[in-house]
VEXFI-72309 format. One record per residue: residue number from 1; x, y, z of N, C-alpha, C in turn. Coordinates in steps of 0.001 Angstrom, whole numbers. Atoms other than C-alpha are relative to their C-alpha. Layout:
<recs>
<rec><num>NUM</num><n_u>X</n_u><n_v>Y</n_v><n_w>Z</n_w><ca_u>X</ca_u><ca_v>Y</ca_v><ca_w>Z</ca_w><c_u>X</c_u><c_v>Y</c_v><c_w>Z</c_w></rec>
...
</recs>
This chain:
<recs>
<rec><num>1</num><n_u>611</n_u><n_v>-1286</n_v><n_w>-314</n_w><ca_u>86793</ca_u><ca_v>6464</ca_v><ca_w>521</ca_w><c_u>993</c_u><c_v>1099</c_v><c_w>-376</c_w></rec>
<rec><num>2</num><n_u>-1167</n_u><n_v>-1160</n_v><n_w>319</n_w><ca_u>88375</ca_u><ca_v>9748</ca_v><ca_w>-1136</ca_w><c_u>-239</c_u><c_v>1086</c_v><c_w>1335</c_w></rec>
<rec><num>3</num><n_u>-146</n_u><n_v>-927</n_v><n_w>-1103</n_w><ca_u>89526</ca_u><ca_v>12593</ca_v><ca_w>952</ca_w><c_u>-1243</c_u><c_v>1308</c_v><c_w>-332</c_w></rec>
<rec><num>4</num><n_u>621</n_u><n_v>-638</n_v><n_w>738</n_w><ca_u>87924</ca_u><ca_v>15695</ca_v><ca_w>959</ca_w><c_u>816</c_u><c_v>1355</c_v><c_w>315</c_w></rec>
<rec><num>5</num><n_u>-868</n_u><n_v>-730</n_v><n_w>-380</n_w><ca_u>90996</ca_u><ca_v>17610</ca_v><ca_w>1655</ca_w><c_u>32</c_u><c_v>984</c_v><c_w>-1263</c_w></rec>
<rec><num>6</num><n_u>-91</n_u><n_v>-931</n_v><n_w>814</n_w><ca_u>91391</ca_u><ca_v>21192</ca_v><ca_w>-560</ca_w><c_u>1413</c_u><c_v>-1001</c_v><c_w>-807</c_w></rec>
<rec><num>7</num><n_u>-332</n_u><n_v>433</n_v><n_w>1242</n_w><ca_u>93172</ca_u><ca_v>20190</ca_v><ca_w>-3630</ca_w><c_u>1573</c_u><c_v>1331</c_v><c_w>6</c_w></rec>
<rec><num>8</num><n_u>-412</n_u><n_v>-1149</n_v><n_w>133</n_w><ca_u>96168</ca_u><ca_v>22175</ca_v><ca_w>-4238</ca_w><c_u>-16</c_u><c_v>874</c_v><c_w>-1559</c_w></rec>
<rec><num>9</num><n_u>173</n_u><n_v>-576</n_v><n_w>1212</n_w><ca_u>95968</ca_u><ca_v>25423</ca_v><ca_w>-6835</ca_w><c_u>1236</c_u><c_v>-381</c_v><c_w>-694</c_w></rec>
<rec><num>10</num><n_u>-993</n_u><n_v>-199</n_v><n_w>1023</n_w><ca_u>99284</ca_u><ca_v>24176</ca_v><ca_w>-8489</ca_w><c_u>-247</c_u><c_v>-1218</c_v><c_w>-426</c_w></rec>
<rec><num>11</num><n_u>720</n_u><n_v>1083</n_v><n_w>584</n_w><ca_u>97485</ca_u><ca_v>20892</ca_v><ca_w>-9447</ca_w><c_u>-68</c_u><c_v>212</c_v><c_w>-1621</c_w></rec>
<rec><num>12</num><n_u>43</n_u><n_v>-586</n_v><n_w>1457</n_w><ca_u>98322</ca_u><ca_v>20435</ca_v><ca_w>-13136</ca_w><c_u>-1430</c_u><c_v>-429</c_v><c_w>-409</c_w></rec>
<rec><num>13</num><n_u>1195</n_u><n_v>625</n_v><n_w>-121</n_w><ca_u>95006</ca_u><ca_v>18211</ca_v><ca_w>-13265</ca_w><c_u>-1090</c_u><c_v>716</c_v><c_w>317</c_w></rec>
<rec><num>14</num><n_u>639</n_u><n_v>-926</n_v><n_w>-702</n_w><ca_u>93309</ca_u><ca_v>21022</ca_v><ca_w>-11728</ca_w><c_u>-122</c_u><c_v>1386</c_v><c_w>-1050</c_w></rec>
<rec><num>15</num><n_u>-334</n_u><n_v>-1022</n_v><n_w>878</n_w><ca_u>94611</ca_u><ca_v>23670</ca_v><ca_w>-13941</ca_w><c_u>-297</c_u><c_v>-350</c_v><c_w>-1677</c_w></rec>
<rec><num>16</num><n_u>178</n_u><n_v>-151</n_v><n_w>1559</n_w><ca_u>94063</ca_u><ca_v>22206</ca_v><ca_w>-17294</ca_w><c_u>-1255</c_u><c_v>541</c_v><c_w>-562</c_w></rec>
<rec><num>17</num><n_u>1098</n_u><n_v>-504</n_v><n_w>692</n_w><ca_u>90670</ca_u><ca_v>23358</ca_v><ca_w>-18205</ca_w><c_u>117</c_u><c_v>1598</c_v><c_w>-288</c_w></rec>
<rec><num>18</num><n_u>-548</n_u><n_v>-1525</n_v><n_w>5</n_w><ca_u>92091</ca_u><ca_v>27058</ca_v><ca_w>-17587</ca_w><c_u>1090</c_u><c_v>158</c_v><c_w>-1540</c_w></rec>
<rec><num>19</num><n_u>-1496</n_u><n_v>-91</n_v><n_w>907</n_w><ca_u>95344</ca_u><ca_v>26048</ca_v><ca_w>-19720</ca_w><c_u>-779</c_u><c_v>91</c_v><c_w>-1361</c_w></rec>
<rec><num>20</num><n_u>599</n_u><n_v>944</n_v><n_w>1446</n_w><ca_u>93182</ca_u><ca_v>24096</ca_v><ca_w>-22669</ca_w><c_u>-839</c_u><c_v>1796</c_v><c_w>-460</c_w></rec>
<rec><num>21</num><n_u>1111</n_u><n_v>-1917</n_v><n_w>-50</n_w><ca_u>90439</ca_u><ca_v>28046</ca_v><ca_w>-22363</ca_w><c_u>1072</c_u><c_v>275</c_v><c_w>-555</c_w></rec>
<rec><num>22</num><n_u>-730</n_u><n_v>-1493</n_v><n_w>346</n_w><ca_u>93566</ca_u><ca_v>29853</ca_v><ca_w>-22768</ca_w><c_u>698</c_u><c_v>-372</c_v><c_w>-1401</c_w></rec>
<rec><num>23</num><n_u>-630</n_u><n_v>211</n_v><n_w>1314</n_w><ca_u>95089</ca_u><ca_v>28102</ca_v><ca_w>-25809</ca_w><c_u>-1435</c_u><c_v>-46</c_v><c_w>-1248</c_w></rec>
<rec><num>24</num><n_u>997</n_u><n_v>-325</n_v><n_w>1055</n_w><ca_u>92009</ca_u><ca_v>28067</ca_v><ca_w>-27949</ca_w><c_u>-728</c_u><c_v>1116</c_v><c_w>133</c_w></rec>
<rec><num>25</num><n_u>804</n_u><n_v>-1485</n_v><n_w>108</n_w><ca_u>91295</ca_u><ca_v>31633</ca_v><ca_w>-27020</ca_w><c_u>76</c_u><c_v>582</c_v><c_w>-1169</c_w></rec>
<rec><num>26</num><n_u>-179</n_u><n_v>-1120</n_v><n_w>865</n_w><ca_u>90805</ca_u><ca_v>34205</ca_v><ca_w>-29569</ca_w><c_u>609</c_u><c_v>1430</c_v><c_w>534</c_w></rec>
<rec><num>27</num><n_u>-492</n_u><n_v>-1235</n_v><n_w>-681</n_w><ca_u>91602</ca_u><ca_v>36906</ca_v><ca_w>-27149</ca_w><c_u>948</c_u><c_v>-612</c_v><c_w>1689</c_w></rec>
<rec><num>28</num><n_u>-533</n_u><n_v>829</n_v><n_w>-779</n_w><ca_u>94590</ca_u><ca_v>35256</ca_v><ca_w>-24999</ca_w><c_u>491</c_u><c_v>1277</c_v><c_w>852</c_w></rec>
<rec><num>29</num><n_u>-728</n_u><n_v>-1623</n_v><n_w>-1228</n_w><ca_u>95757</ca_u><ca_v>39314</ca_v><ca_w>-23718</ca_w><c_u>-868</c_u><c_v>169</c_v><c_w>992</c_w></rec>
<rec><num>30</num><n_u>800</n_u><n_v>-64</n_v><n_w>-379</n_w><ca_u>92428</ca_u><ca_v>39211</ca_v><ca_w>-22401</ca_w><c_u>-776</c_u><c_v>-1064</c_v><c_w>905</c_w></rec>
<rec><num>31</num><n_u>450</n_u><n_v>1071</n_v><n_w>-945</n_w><ca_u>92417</ca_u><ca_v>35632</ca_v><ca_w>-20643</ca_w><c_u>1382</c_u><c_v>-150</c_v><c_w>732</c_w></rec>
<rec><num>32</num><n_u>-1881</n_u><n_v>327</n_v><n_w>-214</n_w><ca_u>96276</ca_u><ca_v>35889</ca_v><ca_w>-19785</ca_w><c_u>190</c_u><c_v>-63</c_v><c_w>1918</c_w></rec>
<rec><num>33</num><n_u>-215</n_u><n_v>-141</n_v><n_w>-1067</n_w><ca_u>95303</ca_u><ca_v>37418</ca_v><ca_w>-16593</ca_w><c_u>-663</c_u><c_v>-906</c_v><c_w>1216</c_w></rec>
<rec><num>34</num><n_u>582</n_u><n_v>811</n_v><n_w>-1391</n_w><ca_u>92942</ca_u><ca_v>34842</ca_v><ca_w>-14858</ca_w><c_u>1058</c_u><c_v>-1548</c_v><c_w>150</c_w></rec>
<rec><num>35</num><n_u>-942</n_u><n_v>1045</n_v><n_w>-51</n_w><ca_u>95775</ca_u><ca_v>32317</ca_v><ca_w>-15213</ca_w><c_u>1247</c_u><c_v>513</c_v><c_w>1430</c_w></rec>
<rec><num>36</num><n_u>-1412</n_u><n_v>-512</n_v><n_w>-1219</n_w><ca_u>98204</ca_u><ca_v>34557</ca_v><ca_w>-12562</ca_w><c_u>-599</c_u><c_v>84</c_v><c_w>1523</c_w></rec>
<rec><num>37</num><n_u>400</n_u><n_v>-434</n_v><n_w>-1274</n_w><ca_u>97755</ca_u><ca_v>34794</ca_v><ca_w>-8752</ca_w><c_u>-693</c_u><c_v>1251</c_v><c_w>186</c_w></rec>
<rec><num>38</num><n_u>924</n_u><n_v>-1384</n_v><n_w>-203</n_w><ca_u>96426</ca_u><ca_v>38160</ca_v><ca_w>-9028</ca_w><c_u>-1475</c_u><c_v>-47</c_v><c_w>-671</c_w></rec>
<rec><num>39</num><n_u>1392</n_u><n_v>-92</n_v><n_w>484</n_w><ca_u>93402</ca_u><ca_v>37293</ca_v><ca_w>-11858</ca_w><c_u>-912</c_u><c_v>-695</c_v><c_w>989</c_w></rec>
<rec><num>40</num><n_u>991</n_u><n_v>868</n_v><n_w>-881</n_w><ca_u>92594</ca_u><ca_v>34384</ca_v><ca_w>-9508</ca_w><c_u>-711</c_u><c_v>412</c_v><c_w>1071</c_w></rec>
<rec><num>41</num><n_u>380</n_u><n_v>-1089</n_v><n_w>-1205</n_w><ca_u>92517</ca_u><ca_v>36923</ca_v><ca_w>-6520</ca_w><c_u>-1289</c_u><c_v>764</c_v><c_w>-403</c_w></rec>
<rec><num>42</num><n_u>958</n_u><n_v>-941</n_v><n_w>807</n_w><ca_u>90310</ca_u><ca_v>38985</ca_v><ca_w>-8656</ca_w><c_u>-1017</c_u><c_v>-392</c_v><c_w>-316</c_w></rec>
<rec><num>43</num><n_u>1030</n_u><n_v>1001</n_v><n_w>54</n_w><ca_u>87942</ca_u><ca_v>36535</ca_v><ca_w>-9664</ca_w><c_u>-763</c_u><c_v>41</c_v><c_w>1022</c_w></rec>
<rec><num>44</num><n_u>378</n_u><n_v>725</n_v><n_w>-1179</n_w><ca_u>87839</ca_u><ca_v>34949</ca_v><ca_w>-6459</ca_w><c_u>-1147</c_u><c_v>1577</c_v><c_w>989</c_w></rec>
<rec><num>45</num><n_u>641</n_u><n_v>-1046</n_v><n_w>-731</n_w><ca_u>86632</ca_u><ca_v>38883</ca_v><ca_w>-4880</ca_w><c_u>-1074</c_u><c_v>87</c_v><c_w>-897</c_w></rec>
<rec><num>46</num><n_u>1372</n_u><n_v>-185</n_v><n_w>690</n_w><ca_u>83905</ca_u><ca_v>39571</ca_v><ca_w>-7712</ca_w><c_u>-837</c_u><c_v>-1293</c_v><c_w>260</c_w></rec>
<rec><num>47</num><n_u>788</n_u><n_v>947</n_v><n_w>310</n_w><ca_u>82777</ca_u><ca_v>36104</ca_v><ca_w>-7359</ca_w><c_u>-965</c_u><c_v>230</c_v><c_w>1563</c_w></rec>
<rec><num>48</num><n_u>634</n_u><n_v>-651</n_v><n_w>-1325</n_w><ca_u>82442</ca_u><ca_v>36717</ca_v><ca_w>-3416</ca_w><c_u>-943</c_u><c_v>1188</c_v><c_w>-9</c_w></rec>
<rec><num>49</num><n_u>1038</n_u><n_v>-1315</n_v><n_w>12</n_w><ca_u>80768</ca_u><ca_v>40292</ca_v><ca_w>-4260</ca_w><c_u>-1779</c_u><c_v>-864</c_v><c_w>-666</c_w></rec>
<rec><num>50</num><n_u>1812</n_u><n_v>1322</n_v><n_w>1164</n_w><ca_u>78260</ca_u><ca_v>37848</ca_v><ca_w>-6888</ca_w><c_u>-758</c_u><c_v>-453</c_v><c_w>1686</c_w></rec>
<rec><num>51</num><n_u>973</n_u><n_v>228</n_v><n_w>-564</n_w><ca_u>77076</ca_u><ca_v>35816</ca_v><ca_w>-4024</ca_w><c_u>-230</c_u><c_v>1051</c_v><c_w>1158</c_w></rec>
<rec><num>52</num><n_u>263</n_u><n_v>-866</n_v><n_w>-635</n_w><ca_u>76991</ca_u><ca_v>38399</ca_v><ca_w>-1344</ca_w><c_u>-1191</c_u><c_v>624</c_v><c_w>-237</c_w></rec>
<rec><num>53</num><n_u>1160</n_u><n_v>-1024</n_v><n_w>881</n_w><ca_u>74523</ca_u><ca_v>40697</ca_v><ca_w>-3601</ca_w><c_u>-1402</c_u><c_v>-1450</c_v><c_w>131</c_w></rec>
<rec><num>54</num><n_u>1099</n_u><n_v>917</n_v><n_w>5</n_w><ca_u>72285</ca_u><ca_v>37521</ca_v><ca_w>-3997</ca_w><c_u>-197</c_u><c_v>-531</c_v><c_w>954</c_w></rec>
<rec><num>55</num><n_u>584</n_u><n_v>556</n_v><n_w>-1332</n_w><ca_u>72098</ca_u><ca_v>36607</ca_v><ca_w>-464</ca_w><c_u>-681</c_u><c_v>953</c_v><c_w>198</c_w></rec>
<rec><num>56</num><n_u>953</n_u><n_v>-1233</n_v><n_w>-706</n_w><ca_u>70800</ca_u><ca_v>40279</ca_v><ca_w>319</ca_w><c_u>-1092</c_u><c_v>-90</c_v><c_w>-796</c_w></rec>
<rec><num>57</num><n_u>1189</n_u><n_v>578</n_v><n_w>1129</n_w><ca_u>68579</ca_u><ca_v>39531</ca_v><ca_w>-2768</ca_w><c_u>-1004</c_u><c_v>-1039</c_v><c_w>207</c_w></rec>
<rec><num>58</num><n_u>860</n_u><n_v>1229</n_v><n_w>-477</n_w><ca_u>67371</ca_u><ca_v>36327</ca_v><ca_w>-1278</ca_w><c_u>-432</c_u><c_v>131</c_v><c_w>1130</c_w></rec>
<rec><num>59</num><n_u>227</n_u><n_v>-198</n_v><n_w>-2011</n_w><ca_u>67018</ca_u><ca_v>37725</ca_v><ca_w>2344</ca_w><c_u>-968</c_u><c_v>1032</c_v><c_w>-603</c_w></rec>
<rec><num>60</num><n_u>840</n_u><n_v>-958</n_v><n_w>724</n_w><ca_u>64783</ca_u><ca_v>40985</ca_v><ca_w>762</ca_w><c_u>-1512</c_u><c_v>-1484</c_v><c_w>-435</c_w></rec>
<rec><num>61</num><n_u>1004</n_u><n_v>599</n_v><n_w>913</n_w><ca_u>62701</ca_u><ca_v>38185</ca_v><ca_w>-1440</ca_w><c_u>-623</c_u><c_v>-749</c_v><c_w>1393</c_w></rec>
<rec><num>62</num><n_u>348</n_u><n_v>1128</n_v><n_w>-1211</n_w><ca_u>62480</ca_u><ca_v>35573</ca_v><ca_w>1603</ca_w><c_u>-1332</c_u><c_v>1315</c_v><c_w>1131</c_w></rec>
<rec><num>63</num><n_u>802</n_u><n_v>-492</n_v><n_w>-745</n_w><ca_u>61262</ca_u><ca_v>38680</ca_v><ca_w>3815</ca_w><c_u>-2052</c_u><c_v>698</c_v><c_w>-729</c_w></rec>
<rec><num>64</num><n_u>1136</n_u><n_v>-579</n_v><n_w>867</n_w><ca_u>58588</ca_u><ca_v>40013</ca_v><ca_w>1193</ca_w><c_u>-882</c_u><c_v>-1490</c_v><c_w>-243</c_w></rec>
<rec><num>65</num><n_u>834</n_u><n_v>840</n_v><n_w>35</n_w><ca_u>57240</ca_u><ca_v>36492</ca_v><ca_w>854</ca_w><c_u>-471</c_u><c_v>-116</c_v><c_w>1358</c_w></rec>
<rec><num>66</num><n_u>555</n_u><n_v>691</n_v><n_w>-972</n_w><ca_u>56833</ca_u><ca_v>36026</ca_v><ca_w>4426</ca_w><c_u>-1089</c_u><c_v>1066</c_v><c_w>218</c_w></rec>
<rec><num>67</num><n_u>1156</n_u><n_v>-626</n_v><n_w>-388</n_w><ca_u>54589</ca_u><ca_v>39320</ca_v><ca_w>4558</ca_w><c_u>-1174</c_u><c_v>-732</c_v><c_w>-1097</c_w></rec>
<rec><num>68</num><n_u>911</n_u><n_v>217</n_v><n_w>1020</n_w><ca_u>52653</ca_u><ca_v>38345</ca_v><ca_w>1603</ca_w><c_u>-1086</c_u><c_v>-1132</c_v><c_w>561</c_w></rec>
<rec><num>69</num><n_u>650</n_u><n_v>1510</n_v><n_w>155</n_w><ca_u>51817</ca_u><ca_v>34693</ca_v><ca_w>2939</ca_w><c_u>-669</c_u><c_v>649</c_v><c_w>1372</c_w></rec>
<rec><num>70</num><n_u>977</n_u><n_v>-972</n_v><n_w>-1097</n_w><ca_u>50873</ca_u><ca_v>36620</ca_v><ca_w>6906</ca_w><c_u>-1138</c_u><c_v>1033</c_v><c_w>-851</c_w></rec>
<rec><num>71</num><n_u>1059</n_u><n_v>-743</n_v><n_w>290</n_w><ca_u>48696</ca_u><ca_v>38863</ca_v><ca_w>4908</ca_w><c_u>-1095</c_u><c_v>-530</c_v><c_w>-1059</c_w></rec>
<rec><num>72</num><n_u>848</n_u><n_v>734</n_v><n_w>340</n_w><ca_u>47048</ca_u><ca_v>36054</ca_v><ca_w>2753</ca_w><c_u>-991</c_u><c_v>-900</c_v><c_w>1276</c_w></rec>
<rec><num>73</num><n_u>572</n_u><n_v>304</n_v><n_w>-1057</n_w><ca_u>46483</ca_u><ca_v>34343</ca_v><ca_w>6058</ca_w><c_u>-860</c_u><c_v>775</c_v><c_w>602</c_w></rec>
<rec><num>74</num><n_u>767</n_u><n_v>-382</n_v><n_w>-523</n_w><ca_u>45312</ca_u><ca_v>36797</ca_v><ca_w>7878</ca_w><c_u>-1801</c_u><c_v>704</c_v><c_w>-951</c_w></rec>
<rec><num>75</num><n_u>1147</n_u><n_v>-526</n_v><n_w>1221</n_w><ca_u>42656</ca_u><ca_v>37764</ca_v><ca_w>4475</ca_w><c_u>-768</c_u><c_v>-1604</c_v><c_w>284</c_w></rec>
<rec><num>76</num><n_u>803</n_u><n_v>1497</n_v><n_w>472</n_w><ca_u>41494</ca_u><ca_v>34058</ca_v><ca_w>4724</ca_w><c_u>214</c_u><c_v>-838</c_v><c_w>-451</c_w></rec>
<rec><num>77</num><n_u>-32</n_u><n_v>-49</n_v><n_w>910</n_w><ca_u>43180</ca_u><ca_v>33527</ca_v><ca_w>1898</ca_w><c_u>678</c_u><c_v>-1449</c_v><c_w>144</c_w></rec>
<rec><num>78</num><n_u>-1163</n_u><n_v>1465</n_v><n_w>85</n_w><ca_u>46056</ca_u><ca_v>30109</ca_v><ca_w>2747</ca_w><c_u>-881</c_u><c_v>-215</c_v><c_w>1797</c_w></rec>
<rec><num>79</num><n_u>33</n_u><n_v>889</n_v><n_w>-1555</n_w><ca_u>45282</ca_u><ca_v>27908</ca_v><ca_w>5830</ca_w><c_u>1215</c_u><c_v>-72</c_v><c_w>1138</c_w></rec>
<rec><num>80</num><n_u>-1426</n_u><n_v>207</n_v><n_w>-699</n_w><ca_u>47636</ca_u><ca_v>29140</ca_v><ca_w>8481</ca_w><c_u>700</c_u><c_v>-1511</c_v><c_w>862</c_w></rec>
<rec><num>81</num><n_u>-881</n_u><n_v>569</n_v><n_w>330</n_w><ca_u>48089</ca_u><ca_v>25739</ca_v><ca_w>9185</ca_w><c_u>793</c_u><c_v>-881</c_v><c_w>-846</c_w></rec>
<rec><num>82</num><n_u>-643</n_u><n_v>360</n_v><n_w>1122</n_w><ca_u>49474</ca_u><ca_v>24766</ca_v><ca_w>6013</ca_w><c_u>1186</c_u><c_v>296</c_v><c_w>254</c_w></rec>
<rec><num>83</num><n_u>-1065</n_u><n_v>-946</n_v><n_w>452</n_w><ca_u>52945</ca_u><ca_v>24498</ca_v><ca_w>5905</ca_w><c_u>524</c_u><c_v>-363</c_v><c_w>-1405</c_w></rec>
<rec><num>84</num><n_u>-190</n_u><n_v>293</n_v><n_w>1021</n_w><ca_u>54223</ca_u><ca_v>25272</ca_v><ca_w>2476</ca_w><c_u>-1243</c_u><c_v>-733</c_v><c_w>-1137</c_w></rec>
</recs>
């Protein structure tokens, strides 16, 4: 049974797909920085902002379906008890 303990970031095994990106870059001034503690930092916050935005995106969509399906119900329209 493997662990499922965090991995550490200085894992060369871990790091090569970054290393291998950055040597067949064409623009290496321009990948230089997600290789340092600070791009990773940087990343790591836009990536957090990414899903953030798409949870409020999915909480918005989730609430607009649930009127839609109450106001098919109450039209006639789905069998409230259907679920799904």
């Amino acid at each position: 049974m493997t662990s499922c303990a965090p991995s550490s970031s200085a894992d060369p095994v871990e790091n090569r797909p970054k290393i291998e990106h950055f040597r067949i870059s064409q623009n290496k001034l321009g990948d230089r920085d997600l290789l340092t503690p600070h791009g990773l930092d940087t990343k790591a916050r836009i990536t957090a902002r990414f899903i953030q935005r798409k949870r409020l995106e999915y909480d918005a969509l989730q609430a607009q379906l649930e009127q839609i399906t109450a106001e098919a119900q109450a039209a006639g329209l789905i069998d409230p008890s259907a679920n799904r």
